[in-house]
C-alpha positions in Angstrom: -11.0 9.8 11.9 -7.8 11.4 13.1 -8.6 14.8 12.8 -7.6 15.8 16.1 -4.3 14.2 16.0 -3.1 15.2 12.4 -1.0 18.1 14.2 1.3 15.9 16.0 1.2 12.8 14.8 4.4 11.7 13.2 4.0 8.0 12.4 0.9 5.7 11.0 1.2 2.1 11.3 -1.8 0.3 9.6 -2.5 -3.4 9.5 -5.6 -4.9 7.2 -6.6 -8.0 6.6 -8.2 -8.7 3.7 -10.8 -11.7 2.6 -10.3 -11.3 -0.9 -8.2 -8.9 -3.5 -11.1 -8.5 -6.0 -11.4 -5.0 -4.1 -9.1 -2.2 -3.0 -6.4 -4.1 -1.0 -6.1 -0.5 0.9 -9.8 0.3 1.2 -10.8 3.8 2.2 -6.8 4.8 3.1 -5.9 7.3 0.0 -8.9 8.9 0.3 -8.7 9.6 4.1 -4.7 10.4 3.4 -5.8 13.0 0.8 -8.0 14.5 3.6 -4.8 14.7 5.6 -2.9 16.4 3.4 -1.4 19.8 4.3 -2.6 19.6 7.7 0.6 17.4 9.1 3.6 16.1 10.4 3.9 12.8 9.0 7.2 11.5 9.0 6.9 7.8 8.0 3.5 5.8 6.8 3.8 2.0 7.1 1.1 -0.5 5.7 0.5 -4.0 6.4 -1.9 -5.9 4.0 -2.2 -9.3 4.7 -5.0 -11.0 1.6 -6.1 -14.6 2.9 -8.2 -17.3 1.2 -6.5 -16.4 -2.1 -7.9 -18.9 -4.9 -7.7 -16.9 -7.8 -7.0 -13.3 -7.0 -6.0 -10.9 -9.4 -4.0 -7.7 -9.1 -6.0 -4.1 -10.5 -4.4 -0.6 -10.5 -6.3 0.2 -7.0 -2.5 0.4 -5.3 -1.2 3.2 -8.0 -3.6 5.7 -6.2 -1.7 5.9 -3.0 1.6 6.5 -5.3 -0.1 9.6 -6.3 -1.8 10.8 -3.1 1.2 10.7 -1.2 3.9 12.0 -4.0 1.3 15.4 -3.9 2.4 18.8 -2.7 1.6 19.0 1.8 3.5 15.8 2.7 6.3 18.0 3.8 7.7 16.0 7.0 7.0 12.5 4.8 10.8 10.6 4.8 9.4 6.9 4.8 6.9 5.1 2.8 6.7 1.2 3.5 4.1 -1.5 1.9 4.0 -4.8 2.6 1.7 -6.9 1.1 1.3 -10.9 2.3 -1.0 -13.4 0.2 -1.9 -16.2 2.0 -3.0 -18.9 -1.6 -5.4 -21.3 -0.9 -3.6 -25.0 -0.8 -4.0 -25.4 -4.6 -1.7 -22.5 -6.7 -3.3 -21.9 -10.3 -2.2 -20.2 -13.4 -3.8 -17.0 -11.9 -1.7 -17.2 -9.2 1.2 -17.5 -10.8 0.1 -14.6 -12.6 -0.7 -12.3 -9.5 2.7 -13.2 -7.7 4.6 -12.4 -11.1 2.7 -8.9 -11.1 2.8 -8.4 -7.3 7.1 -8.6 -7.7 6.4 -5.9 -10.5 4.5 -3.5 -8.3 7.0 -0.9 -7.5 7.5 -0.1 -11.2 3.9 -0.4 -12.7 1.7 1.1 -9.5 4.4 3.1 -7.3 6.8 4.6 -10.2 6.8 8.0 -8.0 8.0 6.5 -5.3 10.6 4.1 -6.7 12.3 7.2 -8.3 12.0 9.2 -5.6 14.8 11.0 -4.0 13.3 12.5 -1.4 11.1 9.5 0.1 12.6 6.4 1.1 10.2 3.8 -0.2 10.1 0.1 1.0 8.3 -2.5 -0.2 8.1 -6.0 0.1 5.9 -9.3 -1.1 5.5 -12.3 0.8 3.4 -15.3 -0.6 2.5 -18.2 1.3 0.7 -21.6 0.2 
């Protein structure tokens, strides 16, 4: 995918958009990351996941894998981490939904603990639900 670019690329902005949370929210990402690793210059990764027609989507542990991939030995030049995550609810908000937004808030402690203790990665992360 980026193979010939991993020795002088610095930044990676990615934006996804989503149908539905019952998968990986970051797809094939970690795993193409892990590939990465070593073999770069990364200073700052920033990634957009925007999750629409939200009826009753619930939150897994898919998110805790890029915690680890990117807290691993070969990220040498990595200084900035950012998540951003949007869910776009369908008109009615359930239970479940209360549920997910209540866990989404928690996600820095329960899927990124590396990187909210992290003193040597400046970690940003940020939730944004709209009806």
């Amino acid at each position: 995918m980026l193979r010939p670019s991993t020795q002088t690329l610095r930044h990676i902005d990615v934006v996804l958009l989503v149908s539905d949370i019952t998968v990986d929210p970051l797809l094939i990402i970690p795993s193409k990351l892990v590939d990465m690793r070593t073999k770069n210059i990364i200073e700052s990764i920033t990634i957009k996941v925007s999750v629409i027609r939200c009826a009753d989507c619930r939150q897994g542990d898919d998110l805790g894998t890029l915690d680890e991939v990117l807290m691993r030995s070969g990220w040498f030049a990595l200084k900035h981490v950012s998540l951003t995550i949007e869910i776009y609810y369908d008109s009615r908000r359930t239970s479940n939904n209360l549920k997910l937004e209540v866990a989404l808030r928690k996600l820095p402690q329960t899927q990124f603990p590396l990187h909210s203790t992290s003193r040597s990665i400046s970690f940003k992360f940020e939730v944004y639900i709209t009806p």
